[in-house]
FIKOL-391612 format. One record per residue (C-alpha): residue in three letters; x, y, z; chain. Coordinates in steps of 0.02 Angstrom, whole numbers. Example, Ala and Ser with C-alpha at 12.3 -4.5 7.8 and 13.67 -1.06 7.14 Angstrom:
! FIKOL-391612
<fise 'ALA', <615, -225, 390>, 'A'>
<fise 'SER', <684, -53, 357>, 'A'>
! end
This chain:
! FIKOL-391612
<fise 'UNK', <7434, -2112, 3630>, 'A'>
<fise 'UNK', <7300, -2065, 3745>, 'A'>
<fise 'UNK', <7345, -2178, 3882>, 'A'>
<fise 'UNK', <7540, -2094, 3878>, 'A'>
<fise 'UNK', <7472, -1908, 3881>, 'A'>
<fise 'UNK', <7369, -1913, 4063>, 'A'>
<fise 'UNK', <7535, -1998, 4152>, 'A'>
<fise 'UNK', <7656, -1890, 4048>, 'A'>
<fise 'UNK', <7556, -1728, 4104>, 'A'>
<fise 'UNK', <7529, -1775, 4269>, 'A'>
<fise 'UNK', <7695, -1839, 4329>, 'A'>
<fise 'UNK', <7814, -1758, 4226>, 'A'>
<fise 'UNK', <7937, -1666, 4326>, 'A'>
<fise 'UNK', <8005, -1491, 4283>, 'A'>
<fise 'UNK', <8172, -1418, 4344>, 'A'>
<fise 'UNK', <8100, -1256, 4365>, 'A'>
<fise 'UNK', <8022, -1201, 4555>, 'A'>
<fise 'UNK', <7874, -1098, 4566>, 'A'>
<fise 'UNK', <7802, -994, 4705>, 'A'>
<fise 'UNK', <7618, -952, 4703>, 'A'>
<fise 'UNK', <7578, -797, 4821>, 'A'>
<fise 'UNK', <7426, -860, 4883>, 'A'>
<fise 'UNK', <7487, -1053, 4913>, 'A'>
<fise 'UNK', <7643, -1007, 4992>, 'A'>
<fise 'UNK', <7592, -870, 5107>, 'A'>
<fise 'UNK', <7479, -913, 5232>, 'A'>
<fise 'UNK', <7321, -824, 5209>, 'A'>
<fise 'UNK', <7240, -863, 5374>, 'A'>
<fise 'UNK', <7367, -821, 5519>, 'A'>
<fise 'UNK', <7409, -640, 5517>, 'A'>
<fise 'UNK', <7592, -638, 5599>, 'A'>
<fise 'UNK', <7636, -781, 5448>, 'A'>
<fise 'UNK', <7540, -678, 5319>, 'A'>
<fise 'UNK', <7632, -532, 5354>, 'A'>
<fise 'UNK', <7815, -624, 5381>, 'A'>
<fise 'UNK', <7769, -706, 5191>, 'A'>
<fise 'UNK', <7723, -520, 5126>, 'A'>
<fise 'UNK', <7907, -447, 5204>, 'A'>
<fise 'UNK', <8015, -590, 5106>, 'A'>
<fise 'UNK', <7903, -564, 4957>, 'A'>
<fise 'UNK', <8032, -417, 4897>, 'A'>
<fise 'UNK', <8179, -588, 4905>, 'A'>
<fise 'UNK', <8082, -685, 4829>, 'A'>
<fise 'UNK', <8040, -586, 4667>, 'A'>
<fise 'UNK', <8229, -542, 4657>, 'A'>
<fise 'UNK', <8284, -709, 4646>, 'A'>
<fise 'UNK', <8150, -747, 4519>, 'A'>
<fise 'UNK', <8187, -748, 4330>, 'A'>
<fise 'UNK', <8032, -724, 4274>, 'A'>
<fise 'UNK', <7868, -693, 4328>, 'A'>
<fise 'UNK', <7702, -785, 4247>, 'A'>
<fise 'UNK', <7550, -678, 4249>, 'A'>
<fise 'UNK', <7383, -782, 4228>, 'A'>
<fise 'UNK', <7276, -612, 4157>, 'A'>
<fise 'UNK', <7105, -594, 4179>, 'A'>
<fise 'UNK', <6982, -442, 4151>, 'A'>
<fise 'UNK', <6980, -400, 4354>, 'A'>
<fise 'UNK', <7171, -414, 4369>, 'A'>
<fise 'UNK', <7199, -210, 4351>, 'A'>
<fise 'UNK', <7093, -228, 4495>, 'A'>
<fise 'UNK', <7168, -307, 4615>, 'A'>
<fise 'UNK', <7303, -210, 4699>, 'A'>
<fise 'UNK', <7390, -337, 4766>, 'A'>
<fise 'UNK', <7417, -416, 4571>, 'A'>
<fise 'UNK', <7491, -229, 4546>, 'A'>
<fise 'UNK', <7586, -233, 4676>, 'A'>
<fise 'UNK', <7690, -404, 4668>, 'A'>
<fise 'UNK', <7709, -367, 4447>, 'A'>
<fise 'UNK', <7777, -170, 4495>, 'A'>
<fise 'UNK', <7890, -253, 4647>, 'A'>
<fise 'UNK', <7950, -390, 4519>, 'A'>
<fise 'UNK', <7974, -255, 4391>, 'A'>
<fise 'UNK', <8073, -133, 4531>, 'A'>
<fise 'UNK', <8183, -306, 4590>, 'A'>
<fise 'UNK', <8264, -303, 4423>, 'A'>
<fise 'UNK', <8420, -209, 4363>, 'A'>
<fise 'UNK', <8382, -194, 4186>, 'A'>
<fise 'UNK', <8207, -249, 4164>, 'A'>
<fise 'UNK', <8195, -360, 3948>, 'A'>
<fise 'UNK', <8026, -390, 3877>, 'A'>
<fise 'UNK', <8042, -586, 3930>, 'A'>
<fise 'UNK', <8051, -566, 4102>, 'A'>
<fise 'UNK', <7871, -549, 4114>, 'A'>
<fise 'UNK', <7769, -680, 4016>, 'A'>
<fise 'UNK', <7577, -645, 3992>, 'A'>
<fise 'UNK', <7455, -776, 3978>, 'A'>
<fise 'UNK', <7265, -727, 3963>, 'A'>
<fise 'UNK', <7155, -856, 4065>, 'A'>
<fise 'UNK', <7040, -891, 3945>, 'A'>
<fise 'UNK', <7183, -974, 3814>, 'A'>
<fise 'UNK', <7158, -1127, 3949>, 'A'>
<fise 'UNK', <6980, -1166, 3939>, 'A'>
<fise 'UNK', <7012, -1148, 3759>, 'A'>
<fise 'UNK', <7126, -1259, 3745>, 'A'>
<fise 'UNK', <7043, -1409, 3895>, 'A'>
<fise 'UNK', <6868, -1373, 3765>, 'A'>
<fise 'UNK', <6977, -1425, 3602>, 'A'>
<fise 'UNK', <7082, -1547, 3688>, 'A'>
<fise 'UNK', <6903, -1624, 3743>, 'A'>
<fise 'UNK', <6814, -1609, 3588>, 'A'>
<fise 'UNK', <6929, -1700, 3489>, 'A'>
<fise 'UNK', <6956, -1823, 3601>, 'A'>
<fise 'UNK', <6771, -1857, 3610>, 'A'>
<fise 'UNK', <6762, -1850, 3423>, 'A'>
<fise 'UNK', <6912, -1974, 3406>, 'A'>
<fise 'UNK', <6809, -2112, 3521>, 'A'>
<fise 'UNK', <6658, -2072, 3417>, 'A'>
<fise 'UNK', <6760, -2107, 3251>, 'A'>
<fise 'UNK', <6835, -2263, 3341>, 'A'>
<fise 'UNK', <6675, -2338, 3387>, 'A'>
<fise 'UNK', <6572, -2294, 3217>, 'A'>
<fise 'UNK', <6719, -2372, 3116>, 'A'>
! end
């Protein structure tokens, strides 16, 4: 089962595109940086939903603020689903179970 799960994960292929501000917008020339920020408004419109990965500091950050109220702004009638909230922490949770049972499955194997 193991040996299906890595290749599964790793190379399965979703229909859905994602953009990720800070990997699609280059963040070292200027003139690109600021072209990427001006078609930020089309592409949040033509988004159907928008993933927030929530930490503690992202309040903070004003650009976080300012892409979630532009998303928010882009849509007609904004529903409940269109943003989806995901606290950070749920994925180190889940890597230290996913881990821990794993170990304790190749202890189990080995002992028995």
């Amino acid at each position: 089962g193991i040996l299906c799960f890595f290749p599964v994960l790793l190379l399965w292929r979703r229909h859905d595109r994602i953009f990720l501000d800070a990997g699609c917008i280059n963040q070292n020339n200027p003139k690109a940086k600021t072209e990427g920020i001006r078609s930020m408004g089309g592409l949040l419109r033509m988004s159907r939903r928008m993933l927030v990965l929530w930490d503690v500091t992202y309040v903070e950050r004003l650009w976080c603020m300012f892409e979630l109220a532009a998303f928010m702004k882009s849509r007609n009638q904004p529903k409940a689903h269109d943003v989806v909230i995901r606290p950070t922490l749920l994925g180190s949770c889940a890597l230290t179970i996913f881990v821990s049972f794993y170990v304790l499955m190749l202890v189990l194997s080995v002992l028995t």
